[in-house]
C-alpha positions as CSV (number, residue, x, y, z in Angstrom):
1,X,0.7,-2.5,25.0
2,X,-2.8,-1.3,24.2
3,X,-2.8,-1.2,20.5
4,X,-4.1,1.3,18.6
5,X,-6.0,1.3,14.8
6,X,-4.3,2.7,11.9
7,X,-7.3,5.1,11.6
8,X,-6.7,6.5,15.1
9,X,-2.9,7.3,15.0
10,X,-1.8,10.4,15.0
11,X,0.8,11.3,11.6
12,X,3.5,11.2,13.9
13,X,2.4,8.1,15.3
14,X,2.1,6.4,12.3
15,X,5.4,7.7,10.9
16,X,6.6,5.7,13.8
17,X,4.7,2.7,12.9
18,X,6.2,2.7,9.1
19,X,9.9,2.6,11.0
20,X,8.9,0.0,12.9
21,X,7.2,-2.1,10.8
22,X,10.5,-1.4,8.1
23,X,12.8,-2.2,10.5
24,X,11.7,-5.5,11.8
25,X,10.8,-6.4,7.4
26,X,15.0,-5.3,6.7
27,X,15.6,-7.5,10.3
28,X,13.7,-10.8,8.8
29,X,15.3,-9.9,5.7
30,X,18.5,-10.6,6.8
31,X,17.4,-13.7,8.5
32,X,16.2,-15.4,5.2
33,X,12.5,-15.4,6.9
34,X,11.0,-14.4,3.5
35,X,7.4,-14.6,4.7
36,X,7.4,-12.5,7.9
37,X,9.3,-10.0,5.7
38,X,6.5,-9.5,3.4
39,X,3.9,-9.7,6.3
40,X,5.9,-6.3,7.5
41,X,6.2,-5.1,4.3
42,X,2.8,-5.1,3.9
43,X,1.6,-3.6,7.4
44,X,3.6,-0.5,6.6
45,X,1.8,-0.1,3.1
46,X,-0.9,-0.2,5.1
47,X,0.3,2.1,7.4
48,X,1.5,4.2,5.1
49,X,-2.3,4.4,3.3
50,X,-3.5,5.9,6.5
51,X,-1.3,8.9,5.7
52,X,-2.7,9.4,2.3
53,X,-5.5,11.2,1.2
54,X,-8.2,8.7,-1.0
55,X,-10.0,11.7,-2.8
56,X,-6.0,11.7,-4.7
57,X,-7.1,8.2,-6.1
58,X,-9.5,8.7,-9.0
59,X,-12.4,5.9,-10.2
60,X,-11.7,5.0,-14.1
61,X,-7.3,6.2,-13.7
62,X,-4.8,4.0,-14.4
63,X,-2.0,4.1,-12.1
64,X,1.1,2.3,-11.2
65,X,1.9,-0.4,-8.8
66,X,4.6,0.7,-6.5
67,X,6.8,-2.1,-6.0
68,X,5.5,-4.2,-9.3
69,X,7.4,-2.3,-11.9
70,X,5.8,-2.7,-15.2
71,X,2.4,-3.1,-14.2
72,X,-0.6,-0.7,-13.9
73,X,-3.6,-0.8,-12.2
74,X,-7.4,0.5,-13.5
75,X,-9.0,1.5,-10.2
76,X,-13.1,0.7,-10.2
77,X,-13.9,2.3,-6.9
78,X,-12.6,2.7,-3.4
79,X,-13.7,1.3,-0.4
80,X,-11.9,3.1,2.8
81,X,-8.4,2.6,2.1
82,X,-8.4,0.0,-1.1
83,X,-8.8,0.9,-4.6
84,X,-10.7,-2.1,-6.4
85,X,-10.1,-2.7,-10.3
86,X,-7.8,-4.8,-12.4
87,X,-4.5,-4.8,-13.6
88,X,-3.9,-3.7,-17.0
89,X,-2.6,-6.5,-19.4
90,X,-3.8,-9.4,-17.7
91,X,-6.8,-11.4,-16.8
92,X,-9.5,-8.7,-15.6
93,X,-10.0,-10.2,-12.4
94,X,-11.3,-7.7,-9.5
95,X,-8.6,-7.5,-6.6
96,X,-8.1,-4.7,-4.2
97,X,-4.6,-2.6,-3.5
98,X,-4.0,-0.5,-0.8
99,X,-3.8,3.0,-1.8
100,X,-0.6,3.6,-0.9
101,X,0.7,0.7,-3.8
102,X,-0.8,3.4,-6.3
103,X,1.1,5.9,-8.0
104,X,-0.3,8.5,-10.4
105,X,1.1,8.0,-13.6
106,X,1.6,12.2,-13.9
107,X,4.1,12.0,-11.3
108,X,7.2,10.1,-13.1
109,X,8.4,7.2,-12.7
C-alpha cells in the first residue's frame, strides 16, 4: 500500500486514519502491549492535528493538555503542526506538543 502523508489526506481520509490508528491502540490495549498502544495513540494525535487549524493556537496562551489533566501548557511558537513552550508549574524546559493535545482553556473542561 502506497502510503500517504498526513498533510496530503483528504478529511475523510484522515478520519479514517484516526479509526484506524484507535482501533489497533484499543486492540494492543487489550493485549497488555502498553508500548505499541501509546505509539498508536500517538499517530492519531497526530493525525488528528492535520485536521486542525494552527492559526486557533495562539503564541503567549496557556492551554490545556488533553489527556494530562491538571496540567497546562504556555505555547512559545509553532512550527507546522507543534506548538513549542513549557508546561506551567514545572521546570521551564522547551518541548513541543502536537496541536491537537491543546485545548483552549475558554472552551471548558
Amino acid at each position: 500500500m502506497n502510503e500517504k502523508n498526513y498533510s496530503e489526506m483528504t478529511e475523510h481520509e484522515l478520519r479514517q486514519e484516526i479509526a484506524r490508528l484507535k482501533e489497533k491502540a484499543r486492540k494492543a490495549e487489550q493485549l497488555g502491549i502498553i508500548n505499541e498502544f501509546a505509539v498508536y495513540e500517538r499517530k492519531a494525535l497526530m493525525a488528528q492535528a492535520y485536521m486542525m487549524d494552527p492559526n486557533e493556537i495562539l503564541p503567549g496562551e496557556v492551554y490545556r493538555i488533553v489527556g494530562d489533566e491538571g496540567n497546562f501548557f504556555q505555547v512559545d511558537y509553532l512550527k507546522g503542526r507543534f506548538a513549542w513552550g513549557h508546561r506551567l508549574g514545572g521546570e521551564l524546559h522547551t518541548e513541543a506538543l502536537p496541536i491537537s493535545m491543546l485545548q483552549n482553556l475558554k472552551k471548558g473542561k
